[in-house]
N, C-alpha and C positions, 0 to 999 in steps of 0.2 A: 505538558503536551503542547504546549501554545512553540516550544523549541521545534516540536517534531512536524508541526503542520507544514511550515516554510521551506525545509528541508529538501524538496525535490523540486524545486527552484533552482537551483546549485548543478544542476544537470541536466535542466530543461523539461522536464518533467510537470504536468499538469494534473489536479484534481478532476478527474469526471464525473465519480461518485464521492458520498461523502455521510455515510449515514443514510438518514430518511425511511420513509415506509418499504417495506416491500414486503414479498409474499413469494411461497413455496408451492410453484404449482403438480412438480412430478418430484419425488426420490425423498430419500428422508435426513437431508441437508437441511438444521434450522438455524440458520446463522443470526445472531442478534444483530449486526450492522457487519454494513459491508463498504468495504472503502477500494474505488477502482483507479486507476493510474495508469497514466498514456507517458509512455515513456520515449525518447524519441529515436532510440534502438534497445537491442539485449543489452549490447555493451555499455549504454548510459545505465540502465537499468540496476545492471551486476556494478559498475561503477558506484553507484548512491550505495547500494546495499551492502559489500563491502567496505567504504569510505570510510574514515574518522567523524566523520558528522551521525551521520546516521545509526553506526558503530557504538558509539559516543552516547548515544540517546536513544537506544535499543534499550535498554533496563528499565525504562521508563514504561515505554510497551507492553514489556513482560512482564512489569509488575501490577498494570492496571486489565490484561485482560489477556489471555490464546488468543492464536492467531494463525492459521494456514497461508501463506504465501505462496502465490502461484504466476509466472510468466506465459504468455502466450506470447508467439510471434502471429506477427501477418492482422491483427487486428485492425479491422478498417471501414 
């Protein structure tokens, strides 16, 4: 995992979340962690996530945990 952290560096791409406590106050969504990413358009976004890096060390992810991935635009 320590390859996968650094990874959205490469596209400009920052950690905002990263784990940590949280809590589920409405719906019945219980995520065990939650990792949030400010990306600096769609198209770096879709860039990272199609890329060879990311690509590349996708197995890694999938083999330690599911995962829903989700874009929003306009976040601000």
């Amino acid at each position: 995992m320590d390859a996968v952290k650094p990874a959205p560096d490469e596209v400009g791409a920052k950690y905002l979340v990263r784990g940590g406590a949280h809590k589920v106050h409405e719906g019945d969504w219980e995520p065990r962690r939650l990792v949030l990413l400010e990306f600096p358009s769609v198209e770096a976004w879709e860039s990272f996530y199609n890329g060879t890096t990311y690509q590349g060390l996708k197995f890694v992810r999938d083999a330690c945990n599911s995962a829903r991935l989700v874009a929003v635009e306009g976040l601000a």
